[in-house]
Structure formats: C-alpha cells, structure tokens
C-alpha positions in Angstrom: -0.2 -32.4 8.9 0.3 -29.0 9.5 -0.9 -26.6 12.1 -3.6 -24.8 10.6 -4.8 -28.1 9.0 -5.4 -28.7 12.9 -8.5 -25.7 13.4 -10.5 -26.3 10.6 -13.1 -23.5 10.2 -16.6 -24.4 12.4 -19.6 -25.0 10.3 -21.3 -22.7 12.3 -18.9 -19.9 11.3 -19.6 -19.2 7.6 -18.1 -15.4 8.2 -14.8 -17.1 8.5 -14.4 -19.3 5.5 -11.7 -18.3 3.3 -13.9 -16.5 0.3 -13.1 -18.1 -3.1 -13.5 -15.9 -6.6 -16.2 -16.1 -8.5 -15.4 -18.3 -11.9 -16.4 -15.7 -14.3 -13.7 -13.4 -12.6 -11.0 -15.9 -12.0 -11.2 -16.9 -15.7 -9.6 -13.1 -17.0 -7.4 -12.9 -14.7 -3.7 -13.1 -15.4 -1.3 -15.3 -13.8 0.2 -12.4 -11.4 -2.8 -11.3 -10.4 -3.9 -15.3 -9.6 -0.8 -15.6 -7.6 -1.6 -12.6 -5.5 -5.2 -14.0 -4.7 -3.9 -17.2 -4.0 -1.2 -15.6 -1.3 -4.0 -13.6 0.1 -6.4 -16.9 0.4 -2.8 -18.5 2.6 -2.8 -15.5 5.0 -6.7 -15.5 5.2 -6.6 -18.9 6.1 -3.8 -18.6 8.6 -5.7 -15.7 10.2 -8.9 -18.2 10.3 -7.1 -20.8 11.9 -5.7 -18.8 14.7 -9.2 -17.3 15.3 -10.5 -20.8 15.7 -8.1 -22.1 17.6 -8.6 -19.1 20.2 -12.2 -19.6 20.2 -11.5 -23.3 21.2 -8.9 -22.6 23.9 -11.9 -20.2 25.2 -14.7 -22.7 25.6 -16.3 -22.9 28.3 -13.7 -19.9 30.2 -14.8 -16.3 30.8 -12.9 -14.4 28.2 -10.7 -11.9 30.0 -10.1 -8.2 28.0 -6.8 -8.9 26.7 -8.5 -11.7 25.2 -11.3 -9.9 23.8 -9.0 -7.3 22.4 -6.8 -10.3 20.5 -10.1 -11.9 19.3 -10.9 -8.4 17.9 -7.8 -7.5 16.3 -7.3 -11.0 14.8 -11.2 -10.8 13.1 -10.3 -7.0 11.8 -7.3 -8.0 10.4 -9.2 -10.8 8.4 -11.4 -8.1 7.4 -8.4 -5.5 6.1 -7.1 -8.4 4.0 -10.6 -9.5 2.4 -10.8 -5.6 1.5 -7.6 -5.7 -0.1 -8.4 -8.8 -2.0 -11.5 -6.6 -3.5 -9.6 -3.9 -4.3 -6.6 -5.8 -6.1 -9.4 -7.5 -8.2 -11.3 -4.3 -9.4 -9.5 -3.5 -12.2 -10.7 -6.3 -14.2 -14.2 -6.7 -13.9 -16.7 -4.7 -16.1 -16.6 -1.2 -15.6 -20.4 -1.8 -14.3 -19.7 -3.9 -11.7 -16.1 -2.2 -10.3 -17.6 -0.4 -7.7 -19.7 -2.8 -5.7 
C-alpha cells in the first residue's frame, strides 16, 4: 500500500476530493490532453493526502502559526492546480461554455 493510500480524503471534506471530468468533456478529448488530466488528478491527490494527514497529526493540538501557514499554502496550492486543470481543458468545450 502506498502512502497516500494511507490518508484517504474525510467524508466530511468534499472540497478536497480529487474533482473528476465531466463525461461529456472527457469523451472529445484527445489522448494528450487525457494524459495531462490524469497527471494533474496524481499531484491533486498527493496534495489531498498530505492535507489530511496534517489535519490528523493536528487533532486534538492547538495549531501553532507555522502550522497554519503550511495548512494554507498546501490548500492554495490545491487550488492553483485545480485552476490549471480548467484552463488546460477550455479549448475543447463549446465555445458557449469556455468561459465559465
């Protein structure tokens, strides 16, 4: 088993899920661009396994402002790369849905 198999995203944590693609947009695209997703979905989940496992070392324990700070940084970096995802997927929608 490895590692990030070991901090499972809470059920209570939806935010942190690693997002799938939507059918209807996964079916267009081409294998490249599948590829990409998929290595994005890896580091998304890698980035959601070391917030968990932070969050559980935490229980219970004041979190100090170093810690705070690493819980911060570790959530916007999740963010960046679910942003990036979007972007790298706009080009193939419908014109009518590639800015939202």
């Amino acid at each position: 088993m490895e590692t990030v198999d070991l901090y499972k995203t809470p059920i209570n944590c939806a935010s942190l899920r690693v997002p799938t693609v939507n059918p209807s947009i996964w079916a267009p695209m081409s294998s490249t661009m599948r590829g990409q997703e998929i290595r994005f979905q890896r580091v998304i989940k890698l980035i959601a396994a070391g917030i968990t496992a932070f969050g559980r070392q935490l229980e219970g324990n004041a979190m100090f402002k170093i810690q705070n700070d690493m819980l911060a940084l570790f959530w916007n970096s999740y963010f960046e790369i679910n942003c990036m995802r979007k972007i790298a997927i706009r080009p193939i929608l419908h014109p009518r849905f590639a800015g939202l």
